[in-house]
Phi, psi and omega in degrees: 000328187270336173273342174291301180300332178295288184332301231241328177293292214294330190298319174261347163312249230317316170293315179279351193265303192282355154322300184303346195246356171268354183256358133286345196265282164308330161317316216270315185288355204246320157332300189293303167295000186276317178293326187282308173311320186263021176271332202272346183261321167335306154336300184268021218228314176305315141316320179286325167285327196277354169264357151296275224306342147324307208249019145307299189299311194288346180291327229247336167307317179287353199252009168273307168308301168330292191321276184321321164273019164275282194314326156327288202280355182262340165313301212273336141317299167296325151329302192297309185316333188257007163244072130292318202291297202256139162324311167310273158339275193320268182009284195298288165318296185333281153339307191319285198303297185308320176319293184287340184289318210264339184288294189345294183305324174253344143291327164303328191289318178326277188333312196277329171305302178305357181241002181262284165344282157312293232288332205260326173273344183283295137026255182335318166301289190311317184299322161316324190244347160295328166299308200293309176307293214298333171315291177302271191324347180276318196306318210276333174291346205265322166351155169265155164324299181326278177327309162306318199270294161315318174294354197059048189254148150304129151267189193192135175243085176284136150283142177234173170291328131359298197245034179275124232280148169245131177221142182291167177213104209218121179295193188211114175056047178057349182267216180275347189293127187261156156227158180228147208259098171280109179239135165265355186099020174318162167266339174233000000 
């Protein structure tokens, strides 16, 4: 009869301990995919930098142009000053100067829409991958060793005062003798 009640004790330990390890187990798997959808956004997170870095290159191309065409326009100034003789001419520069003033004038408002722009995506970026880090670093602790070890992540192993081996003292059969029982802190 006592071997029956052993019996029938040990059968639902054993039934709630694997519950318990199949309602962790779909934790872990619903987790992994969560991780796996925000492993697929890098990719595009990585575009969005090589399409800064583009629109980096092109800015720094408009603000060379600006220069040259500063220099332009102060050559071309010092022309006018110096064709006072003929009328026609002045004009004919004049128009010119005004032409490169409004060219000017509108690469500069581009510059600045293209530095508001950058400036707002760079933000935008940064705040994004700064969301996107601290995400991926929670996903990648909650991870299993397994999971980890296939994803290629570094483990790091902390100890804590938790998990400092414990140990028991449980008689045996009535007599005096103890044995001790060494734990890491497992679930099993």
């Amino acid at each position: 009869m006592a071997d029956v009640k052993f019996l029938t004790h040990y059968n639902e330990t054993v039934i709630e301990n694997f519950i318990s390890v199949v309602k962790q187990n779909l934790l872990f798997q619903a987790q992994i995919r969560g991780l796996e959808e925000h492993l697929k956004i890098i990719p595009e997170l990585q575009k969005s930098a090589e399409q800064f870095e583009e629109l980096k290159i092109e800015i720094v191309g408009l603000k060379e142009d600006n220069i040259n065409l500063k220099n332009q326009l102060e050559s071309k100034n010092a022309i006018v000053e110096n064709a006072d003789k003929i009328d026609t001419d002045r004009f004919r520069l004049q128009t010119a100067v005004n032409t490169q003033m409004r060219e000017i004038s509108g690469y500069k408002e581009t510059i600045v829409n293209l530095q508001n722009q950058l400036k707002e995506k760079t933000e935008n970026f940064q705040n994004q991958l700064k969301k996107e880090t601290e995400y991926t670093k929670q996903l990648e602790e909650m991870l299993p060793k397994t999971a980890k070890k296939k994803l290629g992540i570094e483990i790091v192993e902390q100890v804590t005062k938790e998990e400092v081996l414990k140990t028991e003292s449980l008689p045996l059969n009535n007599t005096e003798k103890n044995i001790k029982v060494e734990s890491s802190g497992g679930t099993f």
